[in-house]
C-alpha positions as CSV (number, residue, x, y, z in Angstrom):
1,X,119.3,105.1,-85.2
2,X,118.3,103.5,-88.6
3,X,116.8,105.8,-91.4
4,X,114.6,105.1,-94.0
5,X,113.0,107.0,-96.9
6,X,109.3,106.9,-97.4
7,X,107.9,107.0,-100.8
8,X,105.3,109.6,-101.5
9,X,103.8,107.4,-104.1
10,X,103.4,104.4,-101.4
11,X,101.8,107.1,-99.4
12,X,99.5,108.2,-101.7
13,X,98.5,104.9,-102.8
14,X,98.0,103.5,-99.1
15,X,95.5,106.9,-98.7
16,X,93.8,106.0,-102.1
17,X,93.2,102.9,-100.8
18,X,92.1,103.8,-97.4
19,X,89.4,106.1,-99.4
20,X,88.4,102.7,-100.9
21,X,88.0,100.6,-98.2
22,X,86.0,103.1,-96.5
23,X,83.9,103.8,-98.7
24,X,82.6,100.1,-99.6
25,X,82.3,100.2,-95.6
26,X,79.9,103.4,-95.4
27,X,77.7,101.5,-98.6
28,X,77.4,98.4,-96.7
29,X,76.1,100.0,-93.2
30,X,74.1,102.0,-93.9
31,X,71.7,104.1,-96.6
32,X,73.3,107.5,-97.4
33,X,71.8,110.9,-98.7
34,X,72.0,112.3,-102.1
35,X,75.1,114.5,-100.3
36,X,76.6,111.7,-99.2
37,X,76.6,109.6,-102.4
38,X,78.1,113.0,-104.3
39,X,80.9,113.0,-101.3
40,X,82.0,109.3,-101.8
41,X,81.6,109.5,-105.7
42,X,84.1,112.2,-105.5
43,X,86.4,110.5,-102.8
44,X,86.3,107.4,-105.0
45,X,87.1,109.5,-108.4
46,X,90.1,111.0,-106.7
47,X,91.5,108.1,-105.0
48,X,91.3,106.5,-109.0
49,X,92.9,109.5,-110.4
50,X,96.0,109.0,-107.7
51,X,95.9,105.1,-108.7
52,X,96.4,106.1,-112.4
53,X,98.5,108.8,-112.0
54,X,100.9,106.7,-110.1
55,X,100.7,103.8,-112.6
56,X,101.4,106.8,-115.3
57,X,104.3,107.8,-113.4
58,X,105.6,104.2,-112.9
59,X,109.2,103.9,-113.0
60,X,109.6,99.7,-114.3
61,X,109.8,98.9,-117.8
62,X,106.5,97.2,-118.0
63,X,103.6,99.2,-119.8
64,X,100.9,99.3,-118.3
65,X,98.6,100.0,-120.9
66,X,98.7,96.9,-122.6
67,X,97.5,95.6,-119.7
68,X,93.9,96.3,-120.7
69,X,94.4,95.2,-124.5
70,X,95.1,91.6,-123.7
């Protein structure tokens, strides 16, 4: 039987992601309370922080933050 590691990062990112995607689908069917909107504004701020934080916590040689500066 083969084994293979799974990267918690790659998991994290894939949910982040999956937050993301859902979300743009919930905007474009259909109109959503006040609640609602608070919800996926908060869904889509966390899924950013674990984008960031992962890009923080990158492990390449590359910085990332002059990215935004050119």
């Amino acid at each position: 039987m083969e084994e293979f590691e799974i990267d918690p990062q790659d998991l994290l990112l894939e949910n982040a992601l999956r937050v993301v995607f859902k979300a743009a689908e919930m905007l474009d069917a259909e109109a959503l309370t006040p609640s609602q909107l608070k919800d996926l504004s908060g869904a889509l701020r966390d899924a950013t922080e674990i984008v960031l934080s992962i890009e923080t916590a990158c492990g390449c040689d590359h910085d990332h933050g002059d990215e935004e500066a050119e």
